[in-house]
PQR file of N, CA, C, O and H, with PARSE charges and radii, in Angstrom:
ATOM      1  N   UNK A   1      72.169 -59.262  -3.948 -0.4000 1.5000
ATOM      2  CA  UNK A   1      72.843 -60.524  -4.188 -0.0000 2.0000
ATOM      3  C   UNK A   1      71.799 -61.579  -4.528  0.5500 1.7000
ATOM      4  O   UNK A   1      70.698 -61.820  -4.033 -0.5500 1.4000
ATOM      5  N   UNK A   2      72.605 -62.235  -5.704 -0.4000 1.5000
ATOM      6  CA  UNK A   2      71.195 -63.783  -6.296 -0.0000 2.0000
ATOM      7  C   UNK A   2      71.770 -64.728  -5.534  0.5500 1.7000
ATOM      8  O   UNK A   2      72.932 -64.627  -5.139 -0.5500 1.4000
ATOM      9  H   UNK A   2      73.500 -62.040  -6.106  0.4000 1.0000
ATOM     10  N   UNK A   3      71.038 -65.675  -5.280 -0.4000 1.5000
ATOM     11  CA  UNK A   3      71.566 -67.050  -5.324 -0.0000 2.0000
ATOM     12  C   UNK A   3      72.006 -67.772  -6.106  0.5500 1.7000
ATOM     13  O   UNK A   3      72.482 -68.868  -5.809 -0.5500 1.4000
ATOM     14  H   UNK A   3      70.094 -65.756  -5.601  0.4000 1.0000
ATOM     15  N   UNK A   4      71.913 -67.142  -7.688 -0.4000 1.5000
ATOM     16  CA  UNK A   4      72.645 -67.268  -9.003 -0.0000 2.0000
ATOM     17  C   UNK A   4      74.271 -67.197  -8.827  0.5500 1.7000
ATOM     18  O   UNK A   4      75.100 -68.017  -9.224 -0.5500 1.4000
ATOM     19  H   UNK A   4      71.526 -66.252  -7.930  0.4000 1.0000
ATOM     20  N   UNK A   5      74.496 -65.897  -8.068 -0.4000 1.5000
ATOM     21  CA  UNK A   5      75.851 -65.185  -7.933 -0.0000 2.0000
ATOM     22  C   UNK A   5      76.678 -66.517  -7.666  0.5500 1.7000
ATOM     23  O   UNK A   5      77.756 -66.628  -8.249 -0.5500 1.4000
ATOM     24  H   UNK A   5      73.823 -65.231  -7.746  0.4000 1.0000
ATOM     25  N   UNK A   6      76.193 -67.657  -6.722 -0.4000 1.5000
ATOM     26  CA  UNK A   6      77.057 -68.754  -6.162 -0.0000 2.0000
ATOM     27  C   UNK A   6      76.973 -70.059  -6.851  0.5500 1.7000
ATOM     28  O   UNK A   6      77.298 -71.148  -6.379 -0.5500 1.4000
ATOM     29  H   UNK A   6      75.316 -67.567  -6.248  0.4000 1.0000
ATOM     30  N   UNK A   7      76.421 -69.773  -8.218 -0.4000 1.5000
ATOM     31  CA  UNK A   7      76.680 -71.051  -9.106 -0.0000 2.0000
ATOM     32  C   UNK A   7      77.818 -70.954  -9.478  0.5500 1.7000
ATOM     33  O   UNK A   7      78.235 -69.809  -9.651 -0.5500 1.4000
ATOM     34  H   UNK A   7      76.157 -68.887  -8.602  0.4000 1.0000
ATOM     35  N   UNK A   8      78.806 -72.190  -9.758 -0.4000 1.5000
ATOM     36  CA  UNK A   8      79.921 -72.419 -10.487 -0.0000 2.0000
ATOM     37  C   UNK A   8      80.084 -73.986 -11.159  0.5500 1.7000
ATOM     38  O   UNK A   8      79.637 -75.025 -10.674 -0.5500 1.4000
ATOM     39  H   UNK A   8      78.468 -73.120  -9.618  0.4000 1.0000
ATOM     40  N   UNK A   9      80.406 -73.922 -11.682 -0.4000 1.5000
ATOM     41  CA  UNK A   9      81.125 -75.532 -12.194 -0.0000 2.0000
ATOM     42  C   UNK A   9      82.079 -76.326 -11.349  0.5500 1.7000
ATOM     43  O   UNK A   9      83.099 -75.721 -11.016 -0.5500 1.4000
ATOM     44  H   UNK A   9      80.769 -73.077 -12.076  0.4000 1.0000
ATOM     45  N   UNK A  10      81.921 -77.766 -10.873 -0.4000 1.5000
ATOM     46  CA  UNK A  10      82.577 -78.147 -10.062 -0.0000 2.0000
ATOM     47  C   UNK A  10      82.800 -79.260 -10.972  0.5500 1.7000
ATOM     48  O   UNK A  10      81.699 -79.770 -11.180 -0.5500 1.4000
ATOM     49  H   UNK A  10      81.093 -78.257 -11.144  0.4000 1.0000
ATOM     50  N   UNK A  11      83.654 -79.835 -11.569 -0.4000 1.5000
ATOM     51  CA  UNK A  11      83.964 -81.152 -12.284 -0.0000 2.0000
ATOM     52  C   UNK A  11      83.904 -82.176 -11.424  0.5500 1.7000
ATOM     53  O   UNK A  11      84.546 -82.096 -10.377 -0.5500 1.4000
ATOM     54  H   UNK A  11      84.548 -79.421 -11.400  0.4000 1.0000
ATOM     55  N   UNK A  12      83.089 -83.367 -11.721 -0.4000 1.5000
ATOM     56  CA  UNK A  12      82.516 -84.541 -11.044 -0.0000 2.0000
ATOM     57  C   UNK A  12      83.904 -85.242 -10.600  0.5500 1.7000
ATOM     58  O   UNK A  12      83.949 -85.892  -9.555 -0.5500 1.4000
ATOM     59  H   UNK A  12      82.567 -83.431 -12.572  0.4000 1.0000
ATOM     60  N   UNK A  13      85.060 -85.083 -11.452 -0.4000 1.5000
ATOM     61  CA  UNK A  13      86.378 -85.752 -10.546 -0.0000 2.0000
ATOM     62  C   UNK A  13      86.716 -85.579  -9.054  0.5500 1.7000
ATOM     63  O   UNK A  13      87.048 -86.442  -8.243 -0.5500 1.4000
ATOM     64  H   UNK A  13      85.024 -84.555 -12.301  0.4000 1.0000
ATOM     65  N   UNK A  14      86.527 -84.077  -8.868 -0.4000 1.5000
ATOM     66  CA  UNK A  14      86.870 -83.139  -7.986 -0.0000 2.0000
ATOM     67  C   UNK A  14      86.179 -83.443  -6.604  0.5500 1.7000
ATOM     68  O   UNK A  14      86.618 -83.273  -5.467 -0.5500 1.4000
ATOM     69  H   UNK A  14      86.257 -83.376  -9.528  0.4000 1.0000
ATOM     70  N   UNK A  15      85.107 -83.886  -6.986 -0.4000 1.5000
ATOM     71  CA  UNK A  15      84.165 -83.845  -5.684 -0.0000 2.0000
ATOM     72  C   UNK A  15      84.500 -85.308  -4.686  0.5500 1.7000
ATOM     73  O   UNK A  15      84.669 -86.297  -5.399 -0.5500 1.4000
ATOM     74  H   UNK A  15      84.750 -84.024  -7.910  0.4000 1.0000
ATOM     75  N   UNK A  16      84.552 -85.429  -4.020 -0.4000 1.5000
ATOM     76  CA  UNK A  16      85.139 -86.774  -3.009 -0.0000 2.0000
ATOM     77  C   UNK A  16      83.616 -87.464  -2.816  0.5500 1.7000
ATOM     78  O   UNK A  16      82.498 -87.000  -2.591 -0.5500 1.4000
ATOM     79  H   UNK A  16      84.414 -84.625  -3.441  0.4000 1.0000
ATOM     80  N   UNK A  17      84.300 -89.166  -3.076 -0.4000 1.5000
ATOM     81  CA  UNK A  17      83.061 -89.903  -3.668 -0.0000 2.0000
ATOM     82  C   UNK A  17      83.183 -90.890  -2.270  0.5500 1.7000
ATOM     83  O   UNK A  17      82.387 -91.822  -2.158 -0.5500 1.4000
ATOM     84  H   UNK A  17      85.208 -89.542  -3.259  0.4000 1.0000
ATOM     85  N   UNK A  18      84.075 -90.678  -1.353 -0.4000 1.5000
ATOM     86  CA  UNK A  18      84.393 -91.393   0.049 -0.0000 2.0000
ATOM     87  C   UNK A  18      85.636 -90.363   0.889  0.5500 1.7000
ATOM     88  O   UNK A  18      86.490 -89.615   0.414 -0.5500 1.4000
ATOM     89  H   UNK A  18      84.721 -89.921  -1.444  0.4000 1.0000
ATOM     90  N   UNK A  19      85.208 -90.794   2.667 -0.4000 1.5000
ATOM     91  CA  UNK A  19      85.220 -89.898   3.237 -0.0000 2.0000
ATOM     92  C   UNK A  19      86.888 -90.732   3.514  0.5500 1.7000
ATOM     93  O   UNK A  19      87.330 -91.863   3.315 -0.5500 1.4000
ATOM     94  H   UNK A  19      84.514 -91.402   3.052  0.4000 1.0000
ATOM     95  N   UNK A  20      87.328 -89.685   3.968 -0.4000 1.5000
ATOM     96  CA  UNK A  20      89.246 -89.987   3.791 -0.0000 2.0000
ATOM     97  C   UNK A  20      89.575 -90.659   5.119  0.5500 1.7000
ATOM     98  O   UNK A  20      89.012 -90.206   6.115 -0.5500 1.4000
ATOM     99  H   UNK A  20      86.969 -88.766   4.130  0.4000 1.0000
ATOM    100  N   UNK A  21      90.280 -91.518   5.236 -0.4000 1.5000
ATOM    101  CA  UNK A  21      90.341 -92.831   5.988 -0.0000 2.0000
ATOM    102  C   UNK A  21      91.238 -91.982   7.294  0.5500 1.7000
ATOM    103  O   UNK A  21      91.089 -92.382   8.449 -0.5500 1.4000
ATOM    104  H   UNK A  21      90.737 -91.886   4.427  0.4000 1.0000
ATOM    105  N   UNK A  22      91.958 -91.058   7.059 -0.4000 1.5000
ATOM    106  CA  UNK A  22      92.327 -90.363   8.478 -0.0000 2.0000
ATOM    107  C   UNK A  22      92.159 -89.323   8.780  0.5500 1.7000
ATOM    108  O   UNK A  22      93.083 -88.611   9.173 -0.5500 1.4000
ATOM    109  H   UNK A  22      92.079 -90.734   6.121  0.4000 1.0000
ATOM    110  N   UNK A  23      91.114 -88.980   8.701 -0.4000 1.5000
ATOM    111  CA  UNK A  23      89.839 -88.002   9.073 -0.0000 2.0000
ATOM    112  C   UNK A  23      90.525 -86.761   9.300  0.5500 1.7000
ATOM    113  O   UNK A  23      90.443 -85.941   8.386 -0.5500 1.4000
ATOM    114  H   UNK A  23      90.364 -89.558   8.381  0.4000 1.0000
ATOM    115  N   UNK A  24      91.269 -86.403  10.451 -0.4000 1.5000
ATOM    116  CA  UNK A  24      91.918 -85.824  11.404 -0.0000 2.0000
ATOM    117  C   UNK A  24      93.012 -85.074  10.353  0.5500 1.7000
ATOM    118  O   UNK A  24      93.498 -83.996  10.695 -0.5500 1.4000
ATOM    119  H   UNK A  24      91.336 -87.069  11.194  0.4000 1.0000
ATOM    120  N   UNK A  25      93.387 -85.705   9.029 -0.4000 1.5000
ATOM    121  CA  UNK A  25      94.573 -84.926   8.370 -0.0000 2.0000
ATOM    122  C   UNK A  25      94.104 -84.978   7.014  0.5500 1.7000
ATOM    123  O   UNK A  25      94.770 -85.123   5.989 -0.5500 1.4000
ATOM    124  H   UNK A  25      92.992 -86.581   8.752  0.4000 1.0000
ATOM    125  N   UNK A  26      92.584 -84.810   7.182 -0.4000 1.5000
ATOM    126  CA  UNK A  26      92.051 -83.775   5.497 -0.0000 2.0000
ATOM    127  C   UNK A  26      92.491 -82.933   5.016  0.5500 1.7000
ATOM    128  O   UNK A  26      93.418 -82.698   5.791 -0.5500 1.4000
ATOM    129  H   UNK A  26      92.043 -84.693   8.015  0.4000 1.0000
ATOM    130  N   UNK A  27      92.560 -82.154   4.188 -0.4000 1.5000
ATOM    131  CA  UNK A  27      92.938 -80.903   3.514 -0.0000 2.0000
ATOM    132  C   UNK A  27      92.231 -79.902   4.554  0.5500 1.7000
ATOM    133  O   UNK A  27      91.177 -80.456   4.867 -0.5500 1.4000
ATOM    134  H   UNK A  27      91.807 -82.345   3.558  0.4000 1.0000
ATOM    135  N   UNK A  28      92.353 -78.540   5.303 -0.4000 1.5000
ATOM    136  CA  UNK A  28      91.632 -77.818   5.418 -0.0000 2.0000
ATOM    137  C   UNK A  28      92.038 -76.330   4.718  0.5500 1.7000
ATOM    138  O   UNK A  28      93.224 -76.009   4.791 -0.5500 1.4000
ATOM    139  H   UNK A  28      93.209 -78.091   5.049  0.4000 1.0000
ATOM    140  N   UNK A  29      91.436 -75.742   4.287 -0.4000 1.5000
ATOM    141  CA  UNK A  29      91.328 -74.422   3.713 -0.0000 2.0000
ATOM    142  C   UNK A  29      91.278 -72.427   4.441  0.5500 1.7000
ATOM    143  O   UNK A  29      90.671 -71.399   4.140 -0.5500 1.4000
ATOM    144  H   UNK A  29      90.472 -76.002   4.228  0.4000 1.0000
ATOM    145  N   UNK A  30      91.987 -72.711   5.152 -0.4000 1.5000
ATOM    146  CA  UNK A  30      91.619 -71.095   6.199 -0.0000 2.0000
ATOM    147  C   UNK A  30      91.813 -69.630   5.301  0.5500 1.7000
ATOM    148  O   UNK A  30      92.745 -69.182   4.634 -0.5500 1.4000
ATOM    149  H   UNK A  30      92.481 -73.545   5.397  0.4000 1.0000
ATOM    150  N   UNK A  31      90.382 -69.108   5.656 -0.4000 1.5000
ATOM    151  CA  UNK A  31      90.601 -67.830   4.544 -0.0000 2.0000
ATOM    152  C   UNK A  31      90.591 -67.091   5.677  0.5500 1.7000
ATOM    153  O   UNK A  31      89.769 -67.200   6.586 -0.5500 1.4000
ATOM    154  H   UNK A  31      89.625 -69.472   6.198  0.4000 1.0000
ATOM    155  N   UNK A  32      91.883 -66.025   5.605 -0.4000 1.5000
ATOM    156  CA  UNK A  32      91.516 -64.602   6.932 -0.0000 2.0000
ATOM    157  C   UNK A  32      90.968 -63.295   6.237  0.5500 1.7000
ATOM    158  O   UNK A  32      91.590 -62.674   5.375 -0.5500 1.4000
ATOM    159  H   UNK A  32      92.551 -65.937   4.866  0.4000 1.0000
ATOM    160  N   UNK A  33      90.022 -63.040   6.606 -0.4000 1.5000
ATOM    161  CA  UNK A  33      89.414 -62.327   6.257 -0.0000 2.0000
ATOM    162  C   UNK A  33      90.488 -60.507   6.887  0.5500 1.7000
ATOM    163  O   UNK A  33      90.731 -59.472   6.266 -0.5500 1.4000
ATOM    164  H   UNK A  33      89.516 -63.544   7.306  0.4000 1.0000
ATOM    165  N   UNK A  34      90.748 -60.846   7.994 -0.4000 1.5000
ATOM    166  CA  UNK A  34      91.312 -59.521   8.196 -0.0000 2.0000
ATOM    167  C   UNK A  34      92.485 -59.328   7.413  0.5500 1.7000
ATOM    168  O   UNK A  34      92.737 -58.162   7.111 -0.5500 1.4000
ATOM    169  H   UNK A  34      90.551 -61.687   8.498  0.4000 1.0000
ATOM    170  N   UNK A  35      93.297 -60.271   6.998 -0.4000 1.5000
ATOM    171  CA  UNK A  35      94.813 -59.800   6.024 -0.0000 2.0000
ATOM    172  C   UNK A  35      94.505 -60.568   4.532  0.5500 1.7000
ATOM    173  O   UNK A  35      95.344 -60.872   3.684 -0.5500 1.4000
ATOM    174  H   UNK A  35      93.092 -61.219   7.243  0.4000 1.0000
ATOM    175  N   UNK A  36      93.240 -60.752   4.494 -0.4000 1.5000
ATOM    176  CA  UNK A  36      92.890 -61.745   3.023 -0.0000 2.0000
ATOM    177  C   UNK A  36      94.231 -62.311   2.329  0.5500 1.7000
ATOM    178  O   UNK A  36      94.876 -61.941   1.348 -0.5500 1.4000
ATOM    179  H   UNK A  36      92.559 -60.504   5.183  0.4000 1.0000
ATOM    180  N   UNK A  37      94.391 -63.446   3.325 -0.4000 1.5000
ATOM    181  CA  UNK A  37      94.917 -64.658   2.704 -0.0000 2.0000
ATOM    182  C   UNK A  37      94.324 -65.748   2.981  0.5500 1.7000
ATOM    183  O   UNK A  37      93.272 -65.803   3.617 -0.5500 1.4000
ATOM    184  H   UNK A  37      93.868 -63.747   4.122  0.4000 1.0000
ATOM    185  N   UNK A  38      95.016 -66.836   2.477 -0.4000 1.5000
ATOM    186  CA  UNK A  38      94.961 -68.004   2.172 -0.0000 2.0000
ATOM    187  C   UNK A  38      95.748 -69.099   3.052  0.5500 1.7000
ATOM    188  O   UNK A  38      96.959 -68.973   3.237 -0.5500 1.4000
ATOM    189  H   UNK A  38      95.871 -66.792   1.961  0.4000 1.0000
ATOM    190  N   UNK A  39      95.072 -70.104   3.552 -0.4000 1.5000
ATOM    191  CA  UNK A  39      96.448 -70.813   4.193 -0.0000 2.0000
ATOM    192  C   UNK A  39      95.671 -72.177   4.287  0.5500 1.7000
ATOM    193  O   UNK A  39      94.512 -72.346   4.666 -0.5500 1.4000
ATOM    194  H   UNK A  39      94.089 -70.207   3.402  0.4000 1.0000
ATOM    195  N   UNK A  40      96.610 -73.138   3.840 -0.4000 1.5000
ATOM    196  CA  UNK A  40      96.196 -74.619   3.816 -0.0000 2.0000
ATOM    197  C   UNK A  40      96.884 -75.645   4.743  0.5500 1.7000
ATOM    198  O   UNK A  40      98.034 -76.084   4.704 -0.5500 1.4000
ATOM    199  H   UNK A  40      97.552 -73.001   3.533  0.4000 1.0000
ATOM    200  N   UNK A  41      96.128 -75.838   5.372 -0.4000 1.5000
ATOM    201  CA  UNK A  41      96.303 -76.637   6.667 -0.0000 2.0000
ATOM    202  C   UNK A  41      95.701 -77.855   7.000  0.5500 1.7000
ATOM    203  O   UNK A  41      94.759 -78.121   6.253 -0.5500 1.4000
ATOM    204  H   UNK A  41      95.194 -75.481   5.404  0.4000 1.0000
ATOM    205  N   UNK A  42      95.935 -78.717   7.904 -0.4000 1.5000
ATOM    206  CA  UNK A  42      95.242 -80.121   8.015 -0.0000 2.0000
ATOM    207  C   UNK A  42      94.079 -80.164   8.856  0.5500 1.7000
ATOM    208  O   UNK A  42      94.094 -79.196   9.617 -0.5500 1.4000
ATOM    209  H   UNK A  42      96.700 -78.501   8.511  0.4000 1.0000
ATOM    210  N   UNK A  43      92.889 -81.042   9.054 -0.4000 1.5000
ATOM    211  CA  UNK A  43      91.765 -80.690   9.733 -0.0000 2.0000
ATOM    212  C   UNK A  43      91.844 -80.528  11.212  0.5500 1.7000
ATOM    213  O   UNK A  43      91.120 -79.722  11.798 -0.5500 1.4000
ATOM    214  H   UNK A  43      92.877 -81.829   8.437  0.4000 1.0000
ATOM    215  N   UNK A  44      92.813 -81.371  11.897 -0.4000 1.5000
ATOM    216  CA  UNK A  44      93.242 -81.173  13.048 -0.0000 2.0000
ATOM    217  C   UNK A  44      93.929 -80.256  13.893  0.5500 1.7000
ATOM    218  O   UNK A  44      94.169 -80.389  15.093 -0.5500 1.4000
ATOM    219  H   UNK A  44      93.401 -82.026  11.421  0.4000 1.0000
ATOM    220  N   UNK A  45      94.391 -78.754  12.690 -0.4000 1.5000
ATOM    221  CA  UNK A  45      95.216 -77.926  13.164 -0.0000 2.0000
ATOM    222  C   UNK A  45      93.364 -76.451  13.286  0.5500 1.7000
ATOM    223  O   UNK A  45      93.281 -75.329  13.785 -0.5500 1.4000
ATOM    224  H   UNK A  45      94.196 -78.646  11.715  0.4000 1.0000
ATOM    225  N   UNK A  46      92.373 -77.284  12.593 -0.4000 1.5000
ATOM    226  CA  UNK A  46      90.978 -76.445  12.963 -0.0000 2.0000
ATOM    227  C   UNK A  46      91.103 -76.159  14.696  0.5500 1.7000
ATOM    228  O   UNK A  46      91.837 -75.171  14.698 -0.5500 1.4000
ATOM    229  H   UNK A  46      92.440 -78.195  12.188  0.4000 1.0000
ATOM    230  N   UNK A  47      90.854 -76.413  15.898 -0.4000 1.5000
ATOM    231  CA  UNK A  47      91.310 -76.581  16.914 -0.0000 2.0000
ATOM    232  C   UNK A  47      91.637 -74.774  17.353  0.5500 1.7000
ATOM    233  O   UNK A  47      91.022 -74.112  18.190 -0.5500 1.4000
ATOM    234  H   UNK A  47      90.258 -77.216  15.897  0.4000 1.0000
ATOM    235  N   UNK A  48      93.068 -74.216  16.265 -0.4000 1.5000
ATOM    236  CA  UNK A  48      93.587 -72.843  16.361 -0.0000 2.0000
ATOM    237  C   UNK A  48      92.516 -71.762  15.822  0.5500 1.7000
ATOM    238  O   UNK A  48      92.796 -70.577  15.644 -0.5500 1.4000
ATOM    239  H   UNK A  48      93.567 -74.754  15.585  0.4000 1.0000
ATOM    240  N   UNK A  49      91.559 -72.198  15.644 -0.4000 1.5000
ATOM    241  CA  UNK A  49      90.998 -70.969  14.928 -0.0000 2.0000
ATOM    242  C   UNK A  49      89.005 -71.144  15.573  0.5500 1.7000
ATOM    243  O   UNK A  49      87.953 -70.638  15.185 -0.5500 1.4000
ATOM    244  H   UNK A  49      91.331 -73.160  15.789  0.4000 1.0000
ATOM    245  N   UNK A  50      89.307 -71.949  16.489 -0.4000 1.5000
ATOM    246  CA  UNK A  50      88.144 -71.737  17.250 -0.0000 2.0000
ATOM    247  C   UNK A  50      88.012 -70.770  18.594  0.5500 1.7000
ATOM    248  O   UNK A  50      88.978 -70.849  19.354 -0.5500 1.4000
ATOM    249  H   UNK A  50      90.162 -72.360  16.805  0.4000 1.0000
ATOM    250  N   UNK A  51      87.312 -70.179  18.853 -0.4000 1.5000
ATOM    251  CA  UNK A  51      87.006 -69.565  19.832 -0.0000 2.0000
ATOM    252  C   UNK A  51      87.193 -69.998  21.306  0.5500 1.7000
ATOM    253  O   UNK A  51      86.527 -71.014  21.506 -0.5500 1.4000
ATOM    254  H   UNK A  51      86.528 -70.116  18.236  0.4000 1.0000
ATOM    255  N   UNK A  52      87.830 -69.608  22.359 -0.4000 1.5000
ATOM    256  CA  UNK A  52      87.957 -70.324  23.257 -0.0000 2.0000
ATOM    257  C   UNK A  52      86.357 -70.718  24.297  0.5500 1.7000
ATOM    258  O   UNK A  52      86.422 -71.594  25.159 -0.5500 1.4000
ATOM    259  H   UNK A  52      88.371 -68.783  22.196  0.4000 1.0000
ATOM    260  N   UNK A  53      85.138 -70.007  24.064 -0.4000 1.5000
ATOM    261  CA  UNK A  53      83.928 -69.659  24.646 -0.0000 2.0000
ATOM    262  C   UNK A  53      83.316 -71.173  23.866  0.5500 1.7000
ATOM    263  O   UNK A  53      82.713 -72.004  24.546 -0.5500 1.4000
ATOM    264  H   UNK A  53      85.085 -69.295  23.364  0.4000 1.0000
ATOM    265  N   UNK A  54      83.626 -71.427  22.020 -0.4000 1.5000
ATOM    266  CA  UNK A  54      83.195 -72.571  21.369 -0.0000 2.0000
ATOM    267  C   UNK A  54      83.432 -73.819  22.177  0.5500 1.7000
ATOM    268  O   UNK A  54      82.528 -74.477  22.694 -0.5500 1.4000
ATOM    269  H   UNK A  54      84.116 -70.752  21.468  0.4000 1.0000
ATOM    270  N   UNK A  55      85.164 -74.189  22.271 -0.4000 1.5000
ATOM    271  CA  UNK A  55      85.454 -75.246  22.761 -0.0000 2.0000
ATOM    272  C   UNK A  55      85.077 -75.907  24.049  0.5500 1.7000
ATOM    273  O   UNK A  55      85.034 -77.132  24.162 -0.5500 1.4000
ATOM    274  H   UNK A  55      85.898 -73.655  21.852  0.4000 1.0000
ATOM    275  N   UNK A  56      84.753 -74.909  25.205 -0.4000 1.5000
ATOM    276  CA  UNK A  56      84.390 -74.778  26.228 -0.0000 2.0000
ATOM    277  C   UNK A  56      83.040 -75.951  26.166  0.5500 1.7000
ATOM    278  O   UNK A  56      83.136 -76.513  27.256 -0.5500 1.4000
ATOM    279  H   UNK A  56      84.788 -73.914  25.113  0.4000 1.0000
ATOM    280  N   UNK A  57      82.381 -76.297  25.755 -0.4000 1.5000
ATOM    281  CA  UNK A  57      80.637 -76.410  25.163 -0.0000 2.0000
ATOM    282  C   UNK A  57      81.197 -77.604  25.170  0.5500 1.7000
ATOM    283  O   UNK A  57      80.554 -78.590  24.810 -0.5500 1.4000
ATOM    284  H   UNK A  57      82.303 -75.840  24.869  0.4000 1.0000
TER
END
């Protein structure tokens, strides 16, 4: 594997030029690797997909 392999084109619109005023209900993105899907969720629902040993800390 290059570090080439992870170039892509990102169009300068796309990229967020300020950080979103209610933090807590960003876009988030969850990929499962064990049933490879996709699921789009808000940043605050991150929380379900942490480890219970992480949160603990």
């Amino acid at each position: 594997m290059k570090v080439s392999d992870f170039n892509y084109d990102l169009p300068q619109e796309l990229i967020a030029q300020h950080p979103y005023d209610k933090r807590d209900e960003a876009r988030l993105m969850v990929l499962n690797k064990e049933n490879q899907t996709i699921e789009h969720k808000i940043f605050k629902d991150v929380i379900q997909y942490l480890r219970r040993s992480a949160i603990a800390l």
